[in-house]
N, C-alpha and C positions, 0 to 999 in steps of 0.2 A: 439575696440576703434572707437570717431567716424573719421570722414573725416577732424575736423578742429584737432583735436589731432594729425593726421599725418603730416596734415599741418605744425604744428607748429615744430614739431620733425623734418620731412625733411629741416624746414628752421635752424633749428641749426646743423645740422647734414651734414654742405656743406665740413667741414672740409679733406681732405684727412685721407684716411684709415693709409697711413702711421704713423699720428701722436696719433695715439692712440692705432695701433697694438703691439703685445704681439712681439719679438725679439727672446727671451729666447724659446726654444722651448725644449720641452724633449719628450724623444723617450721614448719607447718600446718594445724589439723586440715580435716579433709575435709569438713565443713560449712562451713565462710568460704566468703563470695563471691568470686568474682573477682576485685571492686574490693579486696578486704582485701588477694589476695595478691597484686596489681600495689603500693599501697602497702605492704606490708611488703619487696616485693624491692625498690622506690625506697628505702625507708628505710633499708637494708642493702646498698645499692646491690652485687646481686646479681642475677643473670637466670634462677634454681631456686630452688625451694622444695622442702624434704622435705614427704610428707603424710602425715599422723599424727601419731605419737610417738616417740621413743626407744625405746620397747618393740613397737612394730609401724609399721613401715614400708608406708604401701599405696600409696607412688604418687610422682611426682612432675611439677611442673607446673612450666612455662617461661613465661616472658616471652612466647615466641612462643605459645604455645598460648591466652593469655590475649588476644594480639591478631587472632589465627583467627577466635577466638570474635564477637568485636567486628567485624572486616571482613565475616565470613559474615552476621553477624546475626542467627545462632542464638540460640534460648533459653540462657543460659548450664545451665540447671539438667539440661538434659536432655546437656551435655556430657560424654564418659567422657573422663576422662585418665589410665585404668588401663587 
């Protein structure tokens, strides 16, 4: 992008993060597989998952990460997403 494109984006963009952030937040614990948290972000049609709980936060995992996994052909179990 160039320099007047940020421009213009940073001057719409003075709004507080509050009025735009996501509230709803949904977990995952850190044992589900892969397949659980591609279906639960299809089902919530969402591309992040929290991982953990509401009382502890360890991680979060992306749509992109879960299709890494899947192109590379890695073992998923041995994948860190921390």
């Amino acid at each position: 992008m160039s320099n007047t494109i940020y421009k213009i984006v940073a001057e719409e963009l003075g709004e507080a993060i509050n009025s735009t952030m996501s509230t709803y937040l949904i977990f995952i614990q850190k044992e589900a597989s892969l397949k659980d948290a591609a279906i639960k972000m299809g089902g919530h049609a969402i591309k992040r998952l929290l991982v953990g709980n509401h009382e502890n936060l360890e991680g979060i995992i992306s749509i992109t990460d879960v299709v890494k996994v899947e192109r590379i052909g890695e073992d998923p179990r041995s994948y860190s997403f921390t």
